[in-house]
C-alpha positions in Angstrom: 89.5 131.0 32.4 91.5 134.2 32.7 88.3 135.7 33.7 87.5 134.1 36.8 91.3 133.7 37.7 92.0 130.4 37.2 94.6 129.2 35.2 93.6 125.5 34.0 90.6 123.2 34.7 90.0 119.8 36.7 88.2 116.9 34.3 86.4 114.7 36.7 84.6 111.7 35.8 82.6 109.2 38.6 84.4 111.7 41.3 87.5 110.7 40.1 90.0 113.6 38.1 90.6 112.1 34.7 92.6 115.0 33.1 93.6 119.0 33.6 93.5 121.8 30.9 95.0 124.8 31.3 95.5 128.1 29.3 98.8 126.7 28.0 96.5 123.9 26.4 94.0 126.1 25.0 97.0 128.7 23.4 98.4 125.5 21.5 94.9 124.5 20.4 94.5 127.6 18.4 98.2 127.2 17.0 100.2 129.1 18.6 100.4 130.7 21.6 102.0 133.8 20.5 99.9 135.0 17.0 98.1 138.0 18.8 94.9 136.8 17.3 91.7 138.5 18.3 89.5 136.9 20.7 86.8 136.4 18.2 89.6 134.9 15.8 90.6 132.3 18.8 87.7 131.6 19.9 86.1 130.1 16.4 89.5 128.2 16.6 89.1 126.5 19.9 85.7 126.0 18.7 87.0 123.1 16.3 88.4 120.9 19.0 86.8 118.8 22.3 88.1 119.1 25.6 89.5 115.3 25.3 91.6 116.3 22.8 93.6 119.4 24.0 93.4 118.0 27.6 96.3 116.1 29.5 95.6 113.1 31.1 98.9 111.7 32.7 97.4 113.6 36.1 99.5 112.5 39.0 97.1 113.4 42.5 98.2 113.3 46.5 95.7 113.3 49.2 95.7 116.7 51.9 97.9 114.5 54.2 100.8 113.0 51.9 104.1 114.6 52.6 105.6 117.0 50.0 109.3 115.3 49.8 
């Protein structure tokens, strides 16, 4: 993620967005998000899990033209 700058990922299913994870997830899927872990150490412990379950799917969307307030 960090790589390409993005900071969490869109889950879309049938066009329609059906959950987000972001780094945030993926740090509490190894644990914790402060153990200073190597990368090959975090990334055999995100290899354990699916998407579905480190993702959050109470998404609330807006269309380009709804009003902010």
């Amino acid at each position: 993620m960090t790589t390409v700058g993005l900071s969490f990922f869109e889950l879309i299913c049938s066009g329609k967005v059906i959950g987000i994870i972001s780094d945030r997830d993926l740090r509490l899927a190894i644990d914790s998000p402060f153990l200073g872990m190597k990368k090959q150490e975090e990334l055999e412990k995100l290899s354990k899990h699916k998407v579905g379950e480190c993702m959050n799917s109470s998404v609330i969307t807006v269309d380009a033209d709804d009003l902010i307030v």
